[in-house]
C-alpha positions in Angstrom: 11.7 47.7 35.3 11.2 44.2 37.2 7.5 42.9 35.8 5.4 40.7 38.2 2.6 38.5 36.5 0.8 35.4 37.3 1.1 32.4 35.4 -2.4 30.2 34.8 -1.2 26.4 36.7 -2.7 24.9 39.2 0.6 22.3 39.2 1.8 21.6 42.8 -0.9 24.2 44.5 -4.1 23.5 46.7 -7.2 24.5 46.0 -10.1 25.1 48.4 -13.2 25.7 46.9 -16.0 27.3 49.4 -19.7 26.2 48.3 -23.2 27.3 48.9 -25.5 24.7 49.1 -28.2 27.2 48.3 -29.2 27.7 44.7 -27.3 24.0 43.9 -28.9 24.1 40.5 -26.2 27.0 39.6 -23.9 26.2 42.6 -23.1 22.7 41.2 -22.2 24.2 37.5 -19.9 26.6 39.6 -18.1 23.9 41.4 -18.1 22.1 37.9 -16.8 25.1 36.2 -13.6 25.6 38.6 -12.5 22.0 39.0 -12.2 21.6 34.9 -10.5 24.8 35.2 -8.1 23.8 37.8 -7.8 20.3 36.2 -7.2 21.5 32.6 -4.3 23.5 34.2 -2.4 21.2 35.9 -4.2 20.5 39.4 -4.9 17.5 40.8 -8.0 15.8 42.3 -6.5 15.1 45.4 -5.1 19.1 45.7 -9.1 19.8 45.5 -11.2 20.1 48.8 -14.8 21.4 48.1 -16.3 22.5 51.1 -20.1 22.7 51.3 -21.9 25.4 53.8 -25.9 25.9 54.0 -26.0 29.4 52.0 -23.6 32.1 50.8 -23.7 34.2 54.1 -21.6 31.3 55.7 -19.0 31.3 52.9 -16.6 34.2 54.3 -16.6 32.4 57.8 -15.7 28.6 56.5 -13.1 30.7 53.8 -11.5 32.3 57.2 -11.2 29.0 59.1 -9.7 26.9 55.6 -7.6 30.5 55.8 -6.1 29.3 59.4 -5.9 25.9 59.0 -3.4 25.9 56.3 -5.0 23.5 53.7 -5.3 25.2 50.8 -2.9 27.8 48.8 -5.5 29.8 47.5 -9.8 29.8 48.1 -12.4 30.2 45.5 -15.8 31.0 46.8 -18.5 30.1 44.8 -22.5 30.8 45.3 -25.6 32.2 44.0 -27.7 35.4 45.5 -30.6 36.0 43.4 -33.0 39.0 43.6 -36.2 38.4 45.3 -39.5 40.9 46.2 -37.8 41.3 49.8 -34.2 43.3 50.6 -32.6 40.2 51.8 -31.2 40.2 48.6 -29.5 43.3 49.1 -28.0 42.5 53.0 -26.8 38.7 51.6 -25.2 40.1 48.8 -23.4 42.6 50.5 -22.2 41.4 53.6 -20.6 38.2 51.7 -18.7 40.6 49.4 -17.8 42.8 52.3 -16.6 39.9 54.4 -15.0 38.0 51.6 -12.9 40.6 50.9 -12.2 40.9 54.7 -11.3 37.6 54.7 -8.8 37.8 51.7 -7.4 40.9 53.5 -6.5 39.6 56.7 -5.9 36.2 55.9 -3.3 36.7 53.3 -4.1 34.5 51.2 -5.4 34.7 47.7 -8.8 34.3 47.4 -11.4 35.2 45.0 -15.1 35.7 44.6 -17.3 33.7 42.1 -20.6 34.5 44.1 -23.1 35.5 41.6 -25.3 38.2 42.4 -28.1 38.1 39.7 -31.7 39.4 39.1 -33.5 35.8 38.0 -32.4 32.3 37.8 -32.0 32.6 34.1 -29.6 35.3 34.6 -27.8 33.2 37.3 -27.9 29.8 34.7 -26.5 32.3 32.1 -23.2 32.9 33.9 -23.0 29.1 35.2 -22.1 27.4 32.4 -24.7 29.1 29.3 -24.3 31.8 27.1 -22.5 34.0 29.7 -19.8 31.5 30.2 -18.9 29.9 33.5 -17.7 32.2 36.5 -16.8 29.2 38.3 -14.2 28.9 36.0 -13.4 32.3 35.9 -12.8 32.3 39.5 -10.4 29.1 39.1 -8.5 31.1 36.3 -8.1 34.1 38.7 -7.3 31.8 41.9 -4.6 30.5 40.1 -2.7 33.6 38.5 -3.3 35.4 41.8 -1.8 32.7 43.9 1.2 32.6 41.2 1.7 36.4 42.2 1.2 36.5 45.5 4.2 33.5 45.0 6.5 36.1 43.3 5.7 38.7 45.8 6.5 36.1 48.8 9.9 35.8 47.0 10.9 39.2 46.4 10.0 39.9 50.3 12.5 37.3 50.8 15.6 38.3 48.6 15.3 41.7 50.0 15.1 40.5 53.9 18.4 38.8 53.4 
């Protein structure tokens, strides 16, 4: 039975992290979140590019063109939807999880989803960085054992093409 599990380093990789502007107050703790993560496992600095866009509808479009260009080996997308008294909520929320996932699909390359979806503020604040933890760094953690799979599938593919 051959085993294939993802190892938690960012050494040697690139990192793209996609950033809504929008909600900053809980964006910036995201973006805070996944750089310690990458940091504290290995990464560097310089193999960090943070890419800011205006809100979280415009992440899975800037994540498909950092997809084409090449400069990253994986892409976390980070933002913040929160609940309001209109259904905007509900069309934001879901067409950035539908397209993200599009994106991760056709693209090929790993990416993951740290786009929190939350009733209040507090709620959001809560899984920035407070008593919830911080799902920027969860999404770092998951970036980098994805990529480290998506590595040991790339290799198999290889070895059996010969």
């Amino acid at each position: 039975m051959k085993t294939i599990e993802g190892q938690i380093s960012a050494a040697g990789c690139r990192f793209a992290l996609v950033v809504s502007r929008f909600n900053s107050i809980v964006t910036d703790q995201l973006v805070r979140g996944a750089v310690d993560c990458l940091v504290r496992h290995g990464g560097s600095d310089d193999a960090i590019t943070v890419v800011y866009v205006p809100g979280a509808f415009e992440i899975p479009q800037t994540a498909a063109q950092v997809a084409r260009s090449g400069a990253a080996d994986a892409i976390i997308c980070l933002g913040c939807v929160i609940r309001g008294a209109t259904p905007h909520f509900d069309y934001i929320a879901g067409e950035v999880t539908r397209d993200a996932g599009a994106v991760a699909m056709q693209s090929g390359v790993p990416l993951t989803f740290g786009v929190l979806t939350t009733d209040s503020l507090e709620q959001a604040l809560e899984r920035a960085g407070a008593k919830a933890g911080n799902k920027g760094w969860d999404a770092a953690l998951s970036a980098m054992e994805l990529l480290q799979v998506h590595k040991q599938l790339h290799g198999l593919t290889k070895k059996q093409g010969s």
